[in-house]
C-alpha positions in Angstrom: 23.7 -5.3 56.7 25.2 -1.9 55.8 23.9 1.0 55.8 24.3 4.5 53.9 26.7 5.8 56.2 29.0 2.4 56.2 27.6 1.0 59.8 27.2 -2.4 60.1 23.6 -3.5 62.0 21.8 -6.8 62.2 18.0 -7.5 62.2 17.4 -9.3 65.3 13.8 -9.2 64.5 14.6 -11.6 62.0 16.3 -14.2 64.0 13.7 -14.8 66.5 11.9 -17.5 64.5 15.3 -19.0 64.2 16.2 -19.0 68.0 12.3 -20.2 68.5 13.2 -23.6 66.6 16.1 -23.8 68.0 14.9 -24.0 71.2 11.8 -25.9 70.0 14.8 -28.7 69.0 16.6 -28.8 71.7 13.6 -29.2 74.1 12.7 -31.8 72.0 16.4 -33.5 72.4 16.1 -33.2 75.9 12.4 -34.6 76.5 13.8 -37.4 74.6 17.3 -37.8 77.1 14.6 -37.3 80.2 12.8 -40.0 78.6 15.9 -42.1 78.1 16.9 -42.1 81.6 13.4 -42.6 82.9 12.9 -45.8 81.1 9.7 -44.6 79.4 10.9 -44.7 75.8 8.3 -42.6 74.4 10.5 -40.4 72.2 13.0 -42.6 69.9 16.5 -42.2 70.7 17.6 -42.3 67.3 16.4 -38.8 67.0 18.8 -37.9 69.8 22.3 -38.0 68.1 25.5 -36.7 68.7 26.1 -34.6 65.0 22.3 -34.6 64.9 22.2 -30.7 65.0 21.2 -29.3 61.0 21.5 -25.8 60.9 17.8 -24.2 59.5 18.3 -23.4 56.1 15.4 -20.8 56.1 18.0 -18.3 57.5 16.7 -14.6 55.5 19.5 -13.1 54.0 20.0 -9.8 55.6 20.5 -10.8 59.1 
């Protein structure tokens, strides 16, 4: 974003729900690893993939 003056600034309110799912996925990925190696199965591996990541596409458009 730019302001008036010509700075340059970014909302970092606005990517904290975006960091929160992130981190919300990648918890997930690694419950599903733990669970892998444990033997339990109770998360499917197929969810746990190499190119699996998807950026979010409810990114606002001022950042």
């Amino acid at each position: 974003m730019t302001n008036k003056d010509g700075y340059k600034s970014v909302n970092y309110n606005a990517l904290i729900p975006v960091l929160i799912e992130a981190l919300k996925e990648s918890n997930r990925k690694i419950q599903a690893l733990e669970d892998r190696l444990n033997g339990s199965g109770k998360t499917p591996v197929s969810s746990v993939q190499k190119n699996d990541f998807k950026p979010a596409g409810n990114l606002p458009g001022k950042l």
